[in-house]
Backbone as a chain_set.jsonl record, in Angstrom:
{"seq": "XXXXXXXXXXXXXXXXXXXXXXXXXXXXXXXXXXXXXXXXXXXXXXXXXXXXXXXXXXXXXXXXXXXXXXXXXXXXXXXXXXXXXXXXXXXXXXXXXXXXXXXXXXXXXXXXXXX", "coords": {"N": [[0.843, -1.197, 0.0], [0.944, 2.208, -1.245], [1.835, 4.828, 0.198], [0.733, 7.977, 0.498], [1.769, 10.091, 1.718], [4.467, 10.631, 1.572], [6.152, 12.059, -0.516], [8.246, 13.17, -3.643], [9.364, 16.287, -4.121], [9.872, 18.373, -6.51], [12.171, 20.667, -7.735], [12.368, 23.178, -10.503], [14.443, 24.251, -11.877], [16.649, 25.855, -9.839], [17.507, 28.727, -8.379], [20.875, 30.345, -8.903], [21.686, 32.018, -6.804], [20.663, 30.04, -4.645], [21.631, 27.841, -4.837], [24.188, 28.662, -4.326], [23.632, 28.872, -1.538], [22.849, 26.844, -0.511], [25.711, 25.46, -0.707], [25.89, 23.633, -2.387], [28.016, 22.507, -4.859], [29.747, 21.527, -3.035], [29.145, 18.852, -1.427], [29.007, 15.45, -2.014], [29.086, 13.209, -5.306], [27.35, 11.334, -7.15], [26.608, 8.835, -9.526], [25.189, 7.196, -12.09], [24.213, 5.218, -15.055], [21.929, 4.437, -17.879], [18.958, 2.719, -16.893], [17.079, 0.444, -14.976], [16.405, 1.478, -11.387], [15.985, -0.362, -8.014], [15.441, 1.315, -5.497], [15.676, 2.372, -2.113], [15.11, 4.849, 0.51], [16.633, 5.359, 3.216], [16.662, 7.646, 4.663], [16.08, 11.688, 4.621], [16.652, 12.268, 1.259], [18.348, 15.239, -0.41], [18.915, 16.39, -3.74], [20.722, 17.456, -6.605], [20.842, 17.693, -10.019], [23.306, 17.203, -12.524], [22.989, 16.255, -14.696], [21.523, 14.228, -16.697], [18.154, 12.228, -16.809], [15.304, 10.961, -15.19], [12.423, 8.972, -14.617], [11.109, 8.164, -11.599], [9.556, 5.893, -9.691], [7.593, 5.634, -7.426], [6.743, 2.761, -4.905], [4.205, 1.05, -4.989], [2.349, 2.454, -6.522], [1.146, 3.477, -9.595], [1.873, 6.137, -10.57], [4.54, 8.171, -11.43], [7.29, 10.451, -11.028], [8.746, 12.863, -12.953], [12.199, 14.071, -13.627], [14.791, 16.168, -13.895], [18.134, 16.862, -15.695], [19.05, 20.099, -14.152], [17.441, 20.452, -12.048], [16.287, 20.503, -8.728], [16.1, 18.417, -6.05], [14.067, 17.109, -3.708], [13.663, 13.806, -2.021], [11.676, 11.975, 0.157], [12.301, 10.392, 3.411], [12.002, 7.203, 3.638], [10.727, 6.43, 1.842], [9.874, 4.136, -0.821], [11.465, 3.452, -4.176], [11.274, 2.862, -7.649], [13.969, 3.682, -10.101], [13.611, 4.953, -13.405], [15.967, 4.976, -15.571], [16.516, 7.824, -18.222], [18.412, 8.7, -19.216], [22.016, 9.157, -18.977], [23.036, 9.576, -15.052], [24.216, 12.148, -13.306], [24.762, 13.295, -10.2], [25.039, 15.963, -7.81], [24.256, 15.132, -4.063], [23.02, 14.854, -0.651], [22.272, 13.814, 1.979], [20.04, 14.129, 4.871], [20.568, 14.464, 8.457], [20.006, 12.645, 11.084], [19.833, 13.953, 13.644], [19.518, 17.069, 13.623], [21.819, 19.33, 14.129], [22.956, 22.767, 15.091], [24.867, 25.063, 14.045], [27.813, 26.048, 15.193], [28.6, 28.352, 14.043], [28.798, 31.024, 11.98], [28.563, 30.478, 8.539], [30.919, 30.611, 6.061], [32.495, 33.083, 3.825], [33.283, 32.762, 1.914], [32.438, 31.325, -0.807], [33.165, 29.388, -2.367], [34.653, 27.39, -0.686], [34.914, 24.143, 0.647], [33.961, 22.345, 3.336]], "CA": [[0.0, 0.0, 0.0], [1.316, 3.444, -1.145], [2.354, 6.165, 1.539], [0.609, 8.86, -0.383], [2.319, 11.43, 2.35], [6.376, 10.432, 0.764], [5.866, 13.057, -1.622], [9.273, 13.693, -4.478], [9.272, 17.147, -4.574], [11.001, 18.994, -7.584], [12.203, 22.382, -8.204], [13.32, 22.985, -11.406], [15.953, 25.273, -11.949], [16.807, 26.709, -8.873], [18.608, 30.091, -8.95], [22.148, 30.158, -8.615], [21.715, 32.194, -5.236], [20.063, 29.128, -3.894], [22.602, 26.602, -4.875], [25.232, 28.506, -3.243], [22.966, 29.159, 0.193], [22.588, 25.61, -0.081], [26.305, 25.012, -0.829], [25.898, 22.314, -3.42], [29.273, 22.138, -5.204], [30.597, 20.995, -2.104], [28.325, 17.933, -1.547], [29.333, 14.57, -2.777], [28.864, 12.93, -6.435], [27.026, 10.077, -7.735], [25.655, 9.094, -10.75], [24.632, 5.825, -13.05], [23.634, 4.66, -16.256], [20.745, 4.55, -17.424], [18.252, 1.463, -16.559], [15.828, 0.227, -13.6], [17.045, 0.811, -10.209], [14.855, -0.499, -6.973], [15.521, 2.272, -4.538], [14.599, 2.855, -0.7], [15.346, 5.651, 1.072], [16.417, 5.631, 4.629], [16.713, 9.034, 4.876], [15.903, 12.219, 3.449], [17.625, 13.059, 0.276], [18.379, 16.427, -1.288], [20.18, 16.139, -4.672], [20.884, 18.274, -7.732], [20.914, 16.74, -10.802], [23.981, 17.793, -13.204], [23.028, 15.83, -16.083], [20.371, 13.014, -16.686], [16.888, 12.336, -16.721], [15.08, 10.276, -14.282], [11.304, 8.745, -13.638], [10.789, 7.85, -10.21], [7.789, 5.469, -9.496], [7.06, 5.348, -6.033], [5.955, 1.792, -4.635], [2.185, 0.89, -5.0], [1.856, 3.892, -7.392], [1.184, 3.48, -10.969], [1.854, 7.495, -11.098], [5.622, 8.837, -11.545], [7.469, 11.902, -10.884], [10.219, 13.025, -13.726], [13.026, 15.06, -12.965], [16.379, 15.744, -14.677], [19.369, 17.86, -15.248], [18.974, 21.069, -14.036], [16.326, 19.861, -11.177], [16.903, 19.973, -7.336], [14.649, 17.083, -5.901], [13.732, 16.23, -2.137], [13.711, 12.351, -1.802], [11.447, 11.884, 1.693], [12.791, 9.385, 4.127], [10.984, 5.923, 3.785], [9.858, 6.668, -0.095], [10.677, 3.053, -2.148], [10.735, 3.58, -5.122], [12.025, 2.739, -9.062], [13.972, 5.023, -10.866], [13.747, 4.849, -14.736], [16.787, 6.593, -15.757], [16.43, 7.383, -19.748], [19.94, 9.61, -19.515], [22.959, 8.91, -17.41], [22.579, 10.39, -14.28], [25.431, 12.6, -12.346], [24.294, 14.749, -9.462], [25.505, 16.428, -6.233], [23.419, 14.795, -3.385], [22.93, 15.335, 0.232], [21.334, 12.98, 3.206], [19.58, 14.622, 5.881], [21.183, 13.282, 9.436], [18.615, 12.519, 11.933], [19.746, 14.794, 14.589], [20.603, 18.312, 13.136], [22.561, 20.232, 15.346], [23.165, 23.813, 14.927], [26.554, 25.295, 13.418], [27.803, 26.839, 16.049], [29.845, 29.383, 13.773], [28.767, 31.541, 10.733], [29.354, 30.035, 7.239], [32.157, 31.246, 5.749], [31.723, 34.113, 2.904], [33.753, 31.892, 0.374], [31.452, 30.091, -1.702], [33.897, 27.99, -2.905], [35.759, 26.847, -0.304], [34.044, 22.677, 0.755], [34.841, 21.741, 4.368]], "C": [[0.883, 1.254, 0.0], [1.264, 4.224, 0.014], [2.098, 7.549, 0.776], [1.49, 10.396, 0.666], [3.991, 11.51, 1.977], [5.808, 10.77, -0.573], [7.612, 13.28, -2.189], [8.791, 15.294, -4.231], [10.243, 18.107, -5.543], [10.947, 20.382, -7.732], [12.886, 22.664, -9.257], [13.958, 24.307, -11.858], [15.937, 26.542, -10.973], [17.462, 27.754, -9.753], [19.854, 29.805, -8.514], [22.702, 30.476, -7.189], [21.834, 31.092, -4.226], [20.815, 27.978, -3.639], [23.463, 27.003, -4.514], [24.8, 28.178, -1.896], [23.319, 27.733, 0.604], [24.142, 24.734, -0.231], [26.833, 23.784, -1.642], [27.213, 21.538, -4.378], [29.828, 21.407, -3.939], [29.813, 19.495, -1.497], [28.802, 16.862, -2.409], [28.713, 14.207, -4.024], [28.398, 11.907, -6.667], [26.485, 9.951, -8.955], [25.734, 7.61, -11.482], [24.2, 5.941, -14.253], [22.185, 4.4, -16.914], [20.219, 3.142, -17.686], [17.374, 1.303, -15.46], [16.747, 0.213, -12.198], [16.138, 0.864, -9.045], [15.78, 0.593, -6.119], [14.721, 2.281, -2.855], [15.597, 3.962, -0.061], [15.609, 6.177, 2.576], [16.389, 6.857, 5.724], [16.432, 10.128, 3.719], [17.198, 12.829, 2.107], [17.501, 14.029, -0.726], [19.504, 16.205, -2.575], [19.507, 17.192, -6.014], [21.346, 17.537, -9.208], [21.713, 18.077, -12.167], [23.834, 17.299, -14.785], [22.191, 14.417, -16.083], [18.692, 13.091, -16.693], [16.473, 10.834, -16.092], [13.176, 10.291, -14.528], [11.092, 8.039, -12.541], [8.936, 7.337, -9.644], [7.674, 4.977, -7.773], [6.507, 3.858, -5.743], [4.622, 1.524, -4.355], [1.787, 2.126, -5.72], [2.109, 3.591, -9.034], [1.527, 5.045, -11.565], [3.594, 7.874, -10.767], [6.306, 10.06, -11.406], [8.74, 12.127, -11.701], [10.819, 14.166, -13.403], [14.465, 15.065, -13.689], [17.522, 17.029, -14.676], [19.065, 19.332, -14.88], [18.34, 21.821, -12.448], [16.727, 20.094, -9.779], [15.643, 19.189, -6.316], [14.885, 16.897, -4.329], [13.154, 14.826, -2.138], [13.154, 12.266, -0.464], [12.455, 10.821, 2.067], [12.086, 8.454, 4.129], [10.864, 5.627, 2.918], [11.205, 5.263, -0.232], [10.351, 3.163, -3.558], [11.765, 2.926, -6.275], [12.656, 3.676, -9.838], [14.418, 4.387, -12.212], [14.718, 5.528, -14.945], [17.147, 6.268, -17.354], [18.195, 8.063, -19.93], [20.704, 9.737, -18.545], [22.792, 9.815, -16.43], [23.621, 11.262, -13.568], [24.752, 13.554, -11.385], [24.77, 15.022, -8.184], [24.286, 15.464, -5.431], [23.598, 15.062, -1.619], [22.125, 14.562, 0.875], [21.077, 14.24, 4.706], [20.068, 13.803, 7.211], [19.437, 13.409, 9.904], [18.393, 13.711, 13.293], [20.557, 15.51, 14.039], [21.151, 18.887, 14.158], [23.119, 21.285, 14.168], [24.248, 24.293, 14.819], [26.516, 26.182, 14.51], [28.564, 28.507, 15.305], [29.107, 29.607, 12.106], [29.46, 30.776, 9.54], [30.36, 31.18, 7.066], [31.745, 31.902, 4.677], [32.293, 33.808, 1.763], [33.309, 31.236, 0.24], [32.16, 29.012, -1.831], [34.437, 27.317, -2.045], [34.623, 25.09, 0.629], [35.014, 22.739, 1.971], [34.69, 20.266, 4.819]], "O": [[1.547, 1.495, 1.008], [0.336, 4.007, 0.793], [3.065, 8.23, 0.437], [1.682, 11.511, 0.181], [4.609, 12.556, 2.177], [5.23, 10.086, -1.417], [8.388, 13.559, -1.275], [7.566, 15.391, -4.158], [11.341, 18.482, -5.133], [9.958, 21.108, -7.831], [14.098, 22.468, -9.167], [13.327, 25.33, -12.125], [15.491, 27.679, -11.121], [17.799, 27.836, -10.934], [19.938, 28.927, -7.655], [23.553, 29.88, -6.529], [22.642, 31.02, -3.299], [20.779, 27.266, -2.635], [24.195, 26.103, -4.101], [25.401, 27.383, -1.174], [23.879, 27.401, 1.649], [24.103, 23.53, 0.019], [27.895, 23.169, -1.538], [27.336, 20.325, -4.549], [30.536, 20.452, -4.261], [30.702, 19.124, -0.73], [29.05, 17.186, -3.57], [27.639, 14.796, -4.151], [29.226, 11.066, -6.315], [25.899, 10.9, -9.474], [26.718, 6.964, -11.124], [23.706, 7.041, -14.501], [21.3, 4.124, -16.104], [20.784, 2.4, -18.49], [16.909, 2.363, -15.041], [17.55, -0.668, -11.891], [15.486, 1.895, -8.88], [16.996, 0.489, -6.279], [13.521, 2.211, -2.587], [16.816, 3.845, -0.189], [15.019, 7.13, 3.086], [16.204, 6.978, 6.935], [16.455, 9.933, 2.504], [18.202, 13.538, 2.169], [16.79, 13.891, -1.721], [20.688, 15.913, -2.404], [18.355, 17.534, -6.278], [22.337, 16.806, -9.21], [21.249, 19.132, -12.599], [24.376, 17.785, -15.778], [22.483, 13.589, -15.22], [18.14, 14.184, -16.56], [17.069, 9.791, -16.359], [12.593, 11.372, -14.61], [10.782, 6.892, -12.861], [7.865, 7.889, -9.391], [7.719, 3.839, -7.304], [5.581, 3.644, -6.524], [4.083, 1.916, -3.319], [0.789, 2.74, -5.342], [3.231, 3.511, -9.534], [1.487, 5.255, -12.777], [3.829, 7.8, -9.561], [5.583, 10.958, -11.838], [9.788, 11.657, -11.259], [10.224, 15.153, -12.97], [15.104, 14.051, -13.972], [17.66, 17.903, -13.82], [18.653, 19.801, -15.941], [18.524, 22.914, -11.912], [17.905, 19.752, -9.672], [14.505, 19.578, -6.054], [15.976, 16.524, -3.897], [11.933, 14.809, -2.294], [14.026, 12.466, 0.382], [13.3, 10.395, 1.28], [11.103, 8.738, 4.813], [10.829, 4.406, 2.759], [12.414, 5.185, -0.014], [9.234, 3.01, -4.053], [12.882, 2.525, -5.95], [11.945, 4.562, -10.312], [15.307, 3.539, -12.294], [14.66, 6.715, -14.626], [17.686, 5.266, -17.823], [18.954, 7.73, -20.84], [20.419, 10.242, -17.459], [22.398, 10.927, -16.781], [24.045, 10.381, -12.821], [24.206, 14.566, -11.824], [24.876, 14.047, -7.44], [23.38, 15.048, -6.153], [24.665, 15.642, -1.415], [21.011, 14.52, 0.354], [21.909, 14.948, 5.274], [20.01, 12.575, 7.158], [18.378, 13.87, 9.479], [17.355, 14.17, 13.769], [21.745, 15.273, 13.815], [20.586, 18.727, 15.24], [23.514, 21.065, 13.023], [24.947, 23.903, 15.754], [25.574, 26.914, 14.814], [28.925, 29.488, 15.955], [28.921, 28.718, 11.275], [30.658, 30.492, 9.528], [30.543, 32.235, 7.673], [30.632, 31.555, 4.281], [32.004, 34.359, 0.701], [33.425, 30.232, 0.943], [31.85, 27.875, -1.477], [34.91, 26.303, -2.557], [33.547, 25.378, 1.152], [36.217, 23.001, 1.961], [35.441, 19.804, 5.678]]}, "num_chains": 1, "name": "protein.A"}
């Protein structure tokens, strides 16, 4: 039985502001081929998609959510799902921990610099 509340949500083409705020260059890399892959999600995942195209079928859902290069996608925590991928995939990504804790110390005002 579907979990109609593990909602994908997509934003497609953030602004550039947003992908620094959010630091995204600095965020690890993954990416695949394209074909069927079963997916579960034990956490939430934020990812940016640098190149690919993706449908994502949720378990017990005949309905899909597509998403692809340019895209920045929230993956809930729990969501199983399939991802169709018609175009290799490469994208920054990002897991949510479980217990955030608070930076104790101002980001730094260099974009670029990954700690």
């Amino acid at each position: 039985m579907a979990d109609n509340n593990l909602r994908i949500v997509v934003e497609r083409n953030p602004s550039e502001s947003k992908l620094s705020e959010l630091n995204i260059k600095c965020w690890p890399k993954w990416g695949c081929s394209p074909g069927k892959y079963q997916l579960k999600f034990d956490a939430e995942e934020t990812c940016y998609l640098l190149k690919g195209k993706v449908r994502a079928y949720p378990k017990g859902s005949s309905e899909f959510v597509e998403f692809g290069a340019g895209d920045l996608v929230i993956i809930p925590k729990g969501l199983s799902c399939t991802w169709d991928v018609s175009v290799a995939v490469d994208k920054h990504y990002k897991f949510e921990s479980s217990s955030p804790s608070p930076s104790p110390t101002p980001p730094s005002s260099s974009a670029s610099s990954c700690q």
